[in-house]
C-alpha positions in Angstrom: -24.4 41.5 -33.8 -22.0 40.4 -31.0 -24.9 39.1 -28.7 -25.6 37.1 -31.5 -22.6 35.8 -32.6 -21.9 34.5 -28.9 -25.4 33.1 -29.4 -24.7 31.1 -32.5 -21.6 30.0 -30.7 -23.8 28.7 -28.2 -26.0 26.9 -30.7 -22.9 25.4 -32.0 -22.1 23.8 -29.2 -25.2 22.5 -28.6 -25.8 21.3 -32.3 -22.3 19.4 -31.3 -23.4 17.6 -28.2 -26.9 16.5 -29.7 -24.8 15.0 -32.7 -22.6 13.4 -30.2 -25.2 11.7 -28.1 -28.7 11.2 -30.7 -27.0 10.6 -33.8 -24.7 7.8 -32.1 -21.4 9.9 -33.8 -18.1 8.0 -34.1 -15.3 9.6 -32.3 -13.4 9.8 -36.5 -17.0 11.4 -37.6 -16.9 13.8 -34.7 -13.1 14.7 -35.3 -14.3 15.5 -39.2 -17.5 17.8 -38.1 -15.4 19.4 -35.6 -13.7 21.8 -37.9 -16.6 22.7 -40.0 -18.8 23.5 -36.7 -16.1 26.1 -35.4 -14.6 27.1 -38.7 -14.4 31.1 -39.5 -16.5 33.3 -38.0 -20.4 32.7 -39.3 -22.8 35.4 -40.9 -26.0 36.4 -39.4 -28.3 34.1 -42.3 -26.3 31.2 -41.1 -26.8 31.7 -37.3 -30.3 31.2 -38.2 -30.1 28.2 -40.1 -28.1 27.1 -36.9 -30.6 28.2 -34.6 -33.1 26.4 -37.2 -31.2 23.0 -37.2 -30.9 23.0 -33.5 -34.5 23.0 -33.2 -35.2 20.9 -35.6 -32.4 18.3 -33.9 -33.7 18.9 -30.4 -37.5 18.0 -31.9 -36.4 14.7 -33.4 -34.4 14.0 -30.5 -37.0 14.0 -28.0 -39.5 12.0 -30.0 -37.0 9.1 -30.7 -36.3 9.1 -26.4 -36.9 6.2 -24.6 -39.5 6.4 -21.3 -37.8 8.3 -18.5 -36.0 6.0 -16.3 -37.8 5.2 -13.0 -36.4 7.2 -10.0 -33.7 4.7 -8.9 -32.4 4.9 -12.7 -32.1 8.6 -12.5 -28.7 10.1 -12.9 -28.1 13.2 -10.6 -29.1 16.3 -12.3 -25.8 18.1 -13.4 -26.1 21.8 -11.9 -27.3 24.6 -13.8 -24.6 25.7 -16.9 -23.1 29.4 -15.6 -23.2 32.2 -17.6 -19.5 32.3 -18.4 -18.8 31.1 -22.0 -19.0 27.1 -22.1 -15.7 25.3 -21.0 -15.2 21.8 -22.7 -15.3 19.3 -19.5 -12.1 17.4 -18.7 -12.2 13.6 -19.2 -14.2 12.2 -16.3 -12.4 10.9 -13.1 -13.7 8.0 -10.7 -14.5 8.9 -7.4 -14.5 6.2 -4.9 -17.0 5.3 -3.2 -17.4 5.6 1.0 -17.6 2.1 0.6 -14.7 1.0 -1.0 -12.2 4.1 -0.2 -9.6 2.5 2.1 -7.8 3.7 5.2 -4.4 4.3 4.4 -2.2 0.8 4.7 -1.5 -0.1 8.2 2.5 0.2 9.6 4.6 -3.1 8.7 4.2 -5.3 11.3 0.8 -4.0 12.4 -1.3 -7.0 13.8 -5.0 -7.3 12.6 -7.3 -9.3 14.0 -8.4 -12.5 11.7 -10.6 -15.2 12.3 -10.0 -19.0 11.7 -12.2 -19.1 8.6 -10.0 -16.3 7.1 -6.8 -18.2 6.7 -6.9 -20.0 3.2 -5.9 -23.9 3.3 -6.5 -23.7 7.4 -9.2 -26.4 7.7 -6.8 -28.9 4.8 -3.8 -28.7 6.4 -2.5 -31.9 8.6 -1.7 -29.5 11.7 -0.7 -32.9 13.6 2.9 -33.0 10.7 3.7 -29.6 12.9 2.8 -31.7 16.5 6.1 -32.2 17.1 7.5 -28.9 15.9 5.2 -27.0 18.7 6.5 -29.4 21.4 10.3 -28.8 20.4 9.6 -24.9 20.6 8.0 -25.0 23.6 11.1 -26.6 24.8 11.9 -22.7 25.1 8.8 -20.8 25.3 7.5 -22.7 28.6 10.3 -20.3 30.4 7.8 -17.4 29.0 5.1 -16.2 31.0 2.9 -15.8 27.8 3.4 -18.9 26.2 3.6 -21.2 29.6 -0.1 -22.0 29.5 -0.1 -23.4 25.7 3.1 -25.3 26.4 1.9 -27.4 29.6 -1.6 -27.8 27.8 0.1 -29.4 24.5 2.8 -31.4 27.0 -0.5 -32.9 28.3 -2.2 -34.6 25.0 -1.1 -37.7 24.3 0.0 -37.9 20.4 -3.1 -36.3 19.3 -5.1 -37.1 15.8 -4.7 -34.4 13.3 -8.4 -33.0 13.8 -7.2 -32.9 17.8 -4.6 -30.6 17.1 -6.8 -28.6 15.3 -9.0 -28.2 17.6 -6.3 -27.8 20.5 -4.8 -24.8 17.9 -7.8 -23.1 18.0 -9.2 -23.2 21.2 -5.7 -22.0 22.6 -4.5 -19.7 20.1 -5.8 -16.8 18.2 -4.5 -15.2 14.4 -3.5 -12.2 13.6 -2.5 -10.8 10.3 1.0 -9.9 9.8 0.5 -6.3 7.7 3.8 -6.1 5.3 5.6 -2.8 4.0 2.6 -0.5 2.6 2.4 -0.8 -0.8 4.2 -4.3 -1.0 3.4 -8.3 -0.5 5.3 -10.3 1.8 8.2 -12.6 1.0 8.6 -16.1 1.2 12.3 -17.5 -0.5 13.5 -20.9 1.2 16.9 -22.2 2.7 18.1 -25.6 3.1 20.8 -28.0 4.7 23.6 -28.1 2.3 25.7 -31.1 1.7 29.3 -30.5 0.0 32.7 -32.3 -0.6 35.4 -31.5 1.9 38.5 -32.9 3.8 40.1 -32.1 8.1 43.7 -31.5 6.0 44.1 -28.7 2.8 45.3 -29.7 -0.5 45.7 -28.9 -4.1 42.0 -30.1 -4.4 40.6 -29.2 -1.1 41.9 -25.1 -0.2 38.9 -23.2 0.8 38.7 -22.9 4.1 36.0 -23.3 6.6 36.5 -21.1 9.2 35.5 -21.1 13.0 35.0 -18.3 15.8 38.1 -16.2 15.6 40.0 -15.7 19.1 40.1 -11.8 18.2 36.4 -11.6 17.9 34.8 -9.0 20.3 31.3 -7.2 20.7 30.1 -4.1 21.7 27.4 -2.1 21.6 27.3 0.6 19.2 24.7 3.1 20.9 27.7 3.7 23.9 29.8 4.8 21.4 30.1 8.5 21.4 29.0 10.5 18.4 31.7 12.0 16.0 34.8 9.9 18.1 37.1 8.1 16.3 35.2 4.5 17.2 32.0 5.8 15.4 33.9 6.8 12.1 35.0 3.5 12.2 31.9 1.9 12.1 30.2 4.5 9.9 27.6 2.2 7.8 27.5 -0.7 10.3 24.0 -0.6 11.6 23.9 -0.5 15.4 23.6 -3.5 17.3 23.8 -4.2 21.0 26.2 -7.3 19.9 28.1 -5.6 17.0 31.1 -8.0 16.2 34.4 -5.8 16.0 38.1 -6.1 17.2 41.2 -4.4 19.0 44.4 -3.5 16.9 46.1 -2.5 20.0 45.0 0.8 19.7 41.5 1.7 18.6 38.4 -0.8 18.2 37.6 -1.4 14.4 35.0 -3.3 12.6 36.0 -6.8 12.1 37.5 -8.5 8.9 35.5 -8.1 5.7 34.9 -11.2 3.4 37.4 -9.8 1.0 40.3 -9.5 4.0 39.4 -13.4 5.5 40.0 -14.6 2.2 43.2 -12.7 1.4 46.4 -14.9 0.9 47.5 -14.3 4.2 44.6 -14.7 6.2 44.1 -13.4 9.8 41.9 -16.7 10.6 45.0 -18.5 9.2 44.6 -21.5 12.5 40.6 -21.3 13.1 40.0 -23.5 10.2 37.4 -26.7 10.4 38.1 -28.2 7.1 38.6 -27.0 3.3 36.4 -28.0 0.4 36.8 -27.9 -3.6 34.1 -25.0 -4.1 34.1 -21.4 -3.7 30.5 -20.7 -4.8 29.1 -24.2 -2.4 31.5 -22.5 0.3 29.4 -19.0 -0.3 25.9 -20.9 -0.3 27.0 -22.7 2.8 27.6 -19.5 4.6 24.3 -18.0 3.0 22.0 -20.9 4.4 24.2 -21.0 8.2 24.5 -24.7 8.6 25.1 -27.6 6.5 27.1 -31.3 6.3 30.7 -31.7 4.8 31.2 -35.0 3.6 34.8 -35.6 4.1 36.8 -37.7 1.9 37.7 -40.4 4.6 34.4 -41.3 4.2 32.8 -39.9 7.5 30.4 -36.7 7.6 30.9 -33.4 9.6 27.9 -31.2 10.5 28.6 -27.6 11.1 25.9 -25.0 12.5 25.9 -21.4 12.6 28.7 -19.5 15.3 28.9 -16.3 14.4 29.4 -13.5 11.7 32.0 -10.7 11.2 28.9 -8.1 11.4 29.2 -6.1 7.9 25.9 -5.9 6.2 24.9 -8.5 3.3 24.7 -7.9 -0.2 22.8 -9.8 -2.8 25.2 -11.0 -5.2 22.5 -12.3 -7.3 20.9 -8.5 -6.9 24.6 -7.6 -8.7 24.9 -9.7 -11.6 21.1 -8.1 -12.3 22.4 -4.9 -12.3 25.3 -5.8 -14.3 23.4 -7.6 -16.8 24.8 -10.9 -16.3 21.9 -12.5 -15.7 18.4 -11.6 -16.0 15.8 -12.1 -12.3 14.7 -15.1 -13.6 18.3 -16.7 -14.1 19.2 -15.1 -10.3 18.3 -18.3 -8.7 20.4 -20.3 -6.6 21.3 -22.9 -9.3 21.8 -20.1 -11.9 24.6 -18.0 -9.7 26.4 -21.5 -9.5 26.0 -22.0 -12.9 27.1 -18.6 -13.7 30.1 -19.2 -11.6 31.1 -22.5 -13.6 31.3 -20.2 -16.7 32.8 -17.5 -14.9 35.7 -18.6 -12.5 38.1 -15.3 -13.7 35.3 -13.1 -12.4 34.1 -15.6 -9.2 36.3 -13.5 -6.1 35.5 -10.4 -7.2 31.6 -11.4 -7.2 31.8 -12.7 -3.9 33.5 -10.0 -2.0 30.6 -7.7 -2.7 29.2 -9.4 -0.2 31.0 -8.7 2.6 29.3 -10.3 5.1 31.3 -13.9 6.6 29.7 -16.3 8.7 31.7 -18.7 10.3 30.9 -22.3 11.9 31.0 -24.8 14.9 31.3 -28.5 15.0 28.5 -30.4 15.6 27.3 -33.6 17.4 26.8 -36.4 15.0 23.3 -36.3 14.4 20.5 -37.2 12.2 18.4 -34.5 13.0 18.3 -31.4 10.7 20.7 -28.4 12.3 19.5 -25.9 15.4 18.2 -23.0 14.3 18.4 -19.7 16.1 16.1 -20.8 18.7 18.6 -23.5 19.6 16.0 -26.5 18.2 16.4 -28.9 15.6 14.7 -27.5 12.7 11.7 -29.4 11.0 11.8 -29.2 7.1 8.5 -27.9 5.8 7.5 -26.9 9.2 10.7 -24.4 10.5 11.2 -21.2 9.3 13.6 -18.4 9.9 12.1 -14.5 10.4 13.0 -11.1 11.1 13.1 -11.1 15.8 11.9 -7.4 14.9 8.8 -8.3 14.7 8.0 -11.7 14.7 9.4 -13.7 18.5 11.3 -16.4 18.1 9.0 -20.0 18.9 5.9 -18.7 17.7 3.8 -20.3 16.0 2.6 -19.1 12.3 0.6 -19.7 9.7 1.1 -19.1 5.7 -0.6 -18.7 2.5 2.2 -18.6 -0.6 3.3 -20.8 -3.3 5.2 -23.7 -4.4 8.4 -22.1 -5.9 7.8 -21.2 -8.9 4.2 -22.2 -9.4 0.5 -21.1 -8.6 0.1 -24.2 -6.3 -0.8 -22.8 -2.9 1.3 -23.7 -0.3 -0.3 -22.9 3.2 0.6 -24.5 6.4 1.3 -24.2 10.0 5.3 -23.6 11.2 6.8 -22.5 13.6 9.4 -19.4 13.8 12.6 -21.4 15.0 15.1 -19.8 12.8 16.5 -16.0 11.7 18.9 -15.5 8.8 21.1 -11.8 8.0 19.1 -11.6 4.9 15.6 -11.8 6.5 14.4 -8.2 7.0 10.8 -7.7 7.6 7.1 -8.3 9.3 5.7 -10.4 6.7 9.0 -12.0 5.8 10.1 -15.6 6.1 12.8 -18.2 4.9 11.2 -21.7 4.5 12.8 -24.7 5.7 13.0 -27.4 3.1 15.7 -29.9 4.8 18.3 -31.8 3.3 19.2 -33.5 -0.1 18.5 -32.2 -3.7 15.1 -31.9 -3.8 15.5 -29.8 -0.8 18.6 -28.0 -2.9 15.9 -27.1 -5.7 13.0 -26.0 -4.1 14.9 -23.8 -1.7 17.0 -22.6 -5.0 14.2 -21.2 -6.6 11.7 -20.2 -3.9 10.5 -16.2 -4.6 6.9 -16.1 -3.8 4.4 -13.8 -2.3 3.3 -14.7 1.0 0.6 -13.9 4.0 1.5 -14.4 7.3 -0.5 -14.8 10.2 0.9 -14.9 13.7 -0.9 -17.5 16.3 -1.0 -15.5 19.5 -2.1 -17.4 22.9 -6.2 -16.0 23.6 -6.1 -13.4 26.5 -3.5 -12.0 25.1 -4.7 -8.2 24.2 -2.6 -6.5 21.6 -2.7 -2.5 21.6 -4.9 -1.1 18.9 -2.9 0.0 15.6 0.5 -2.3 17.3 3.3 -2.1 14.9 6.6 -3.6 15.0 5.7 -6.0 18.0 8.6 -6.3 20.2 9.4 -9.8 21.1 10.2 -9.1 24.8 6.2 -7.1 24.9 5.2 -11.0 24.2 6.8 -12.2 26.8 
């Protein structure tokens, strides 16, 4: 009686899968025979009905088959059922294939090989708009052993046509992918050359001060401080930096001034100011974007570049009013901070002095050529932008493939790397320069797009297999 009860229990199982797969059973009809094929335990007469029906299925199932499949049809033939009693299978999994299991995601800053038929919008672009770009950064890479080739080949053409400097590009330079954060795109946002109201003398109208480079302002080099001393509990949270900004009280060496402590009543840069302008939050984007124009109210203009900062780390105060639910990531933009700010002037201050990174200014030449970047070049909108020195060097040239801000328009060009920025962080990472004037103001406002970056090494130049995190100074 047992050996057939375990048979009919077999049979069951079997009647079930026939059902399932011949009859075309709706997962709701399978759910309602279910039940009845496991329900109570059966008697010997109905074991053989089972066994009957099974048959019976099994006959009119295999003359209602189609013609076997040819050979390359075939499924694999599932192995042989073990004795053990029958084990509903799991829901089925996908295995990859050889072909299309990856290697696991390359280091940030890895360089990878490309060609020039990889790089999307390569062979539309007007490379010749980014002529004079190459020359100003060779101004500074012909010093470098690496890049002094390219620069007295390109000093040599004579104002060459835009499918010249194409072919020039590509005959002296080769691509490499820029790998990103594994698991994660690249970043492109955009920065531009603020213009804002201001005046040489304070007032009840003008009383936010620019400041310059402070008199107390030292550096030193955090990795010769010694571990557990009084110095290094001082600068506990300041990332190490061979040029940390810090000062002398006399007694001990201390980081310098936070944001909140420069813009106290009493001010210890109270003497090192440029002007003062009408507008906390244009002050804070001024500081954010390193350079800009103050139109003073004598009618002349004043253009300040980037001197220095007081070394703390930046915060996002846009990052803040997400978490604080102030404004949603699509509101975080540029224009909506300042409009948040308008709505908000009790709460402005405390905003700002999350951030506790300052920058502060120098006077520059009248001009009409946009600022110098870090590279110590006029910057090219459209064609400069600022990177992370970690891994991308300074001059180089680049090539992108993102968006228009806020759109699916590509965007994909050659630049040059003339600039850095505190908030840039990153291999595949860039701030694009869009120049002066409101249109520049709104595209740089809301620029948040994915990004792939390919750096434009000189050919001959062999990078080491599976290179991450390229030093600059290995370029050189």
């Amino acid at each position: 009686m047992h050996l057939e009860l375990m048979q009919l229990k077999l049979m069951q199982l079997k009647l079930k899968h026939l059902m399932l797969k011949h009859l075309d059973l709706s997962h709701i009809e399978l759910r309602r025979l279910g039940p009845r094929l496991s329900q109570g335990r059966p008697s010997l007469g109905h074991s053989k009905r089972m066994i009957s029906l099974v048959i019976t299925l099994s006959l009119a199932a295999c003359s209602s088959l189609p013609p076997p499949p040819s050979p390359s049809q075939r499924k694999p033939i599932a192995p042989p059922a073990s004795s053990s009693p029958v084990i509903p299978a799991p829901p089925a999994t996908v295995t990859p294939s050889p072909a299309s299991t990856s290697a696991p995601a390359p280091a940030a800053g890895t360089l990878i090989p490309a060609t020039w038929g990889s790089l999307p919008g390569w062979s539309t672009d007007d490379h010749s708009a980014a002529w004079d770009t190459l020359l100003s950064s060779c101004r500074v890479l012909q010093t470098q052993a690496l890049w002094q080739h390219l620069c007295a080949a390109a000093r040599s053409e004579n104002r060459p046509n835009r499918e010249r400097v194409k072919q020039f590009l590509e005959r002296h330079l080769a691509p490499y992918w820029v790998s990103p954060e594994p698991g994660t795109e690249g970043l492109a946002t955009g920065y531009y050359e603020p213009l804002i109201a201001g005046s040489r003398k304070p007032s009840s109208r003008y009383r936010y001060p620019i400041y310059g480079q402070p008199r107390d302002l030292i550096y030193i080099d955090l990795s010769t401080v010694t571990p557990n001393s009084a110095t290094a509990a001082h600068f506990n949270g300041i990332a190490p930096n061979p040029r940390t900004p810090a000062r002398n009280d006399g007694k001990n060496t201390l980081p310098y001034y936070t944001r909140a402590q420069i813009e106290a009543p009493h001010s210890p840069l109270r003497g090192r100011e440029i002007a003062w302008t009408d507008d906390p939050i244009e002050l804070f984007f001024l500081q954010v974007q390193g350079s800009g124009r103050v139109e003073l109210d004598n009618g002349t203009t004043l253009r300040l570049g980037f001197a220095g900062h007081n070394g703390h780390p930046y915060r996002s105060i846009g990052r803040a009013l997400i978490d604080r639910g102030e404004l949603t990531p699509d509101q975080a933009s540029m224009q909506g901070i300042k409009l948040w700010a308008q709505q908000n002037p009790q709460k402005l201050r405390d905003l700002l002095n999350l951030n506790p990174r300052y920058i502060f200014f120098r006077e520059l030449p009248p001009s009409p050529q946009s600022p110098p970047g870090a590279l110590g070049v006029p910057l090219t909108p459209q064609r400069s932008v600022a990177i992370d020195p970690q891994f991308i060097p300074l001059g180089a040239p680049l090539f992108i493939a993102t968006t228009w801000p806020l759109s699916n328009q590509p965007l994909e060009r050659l630049v040059f790397a003339q600039d850095t920025g505190s908030a840039i962080r990153g291999a595949a990472r860039i701030d694009f320069f869009w120049g002066a004037g409101e249109d520049a103001s709104r595209e740089a406002g809301r620029m948040k797009q994915a990004l792939k970056l390919w750096l434009l090494l000189p050919r001959g130049y062999t990078v080491p297999p599976n290179s991450s995190a390229i030093a600059p100074a290995k370029l050189n």
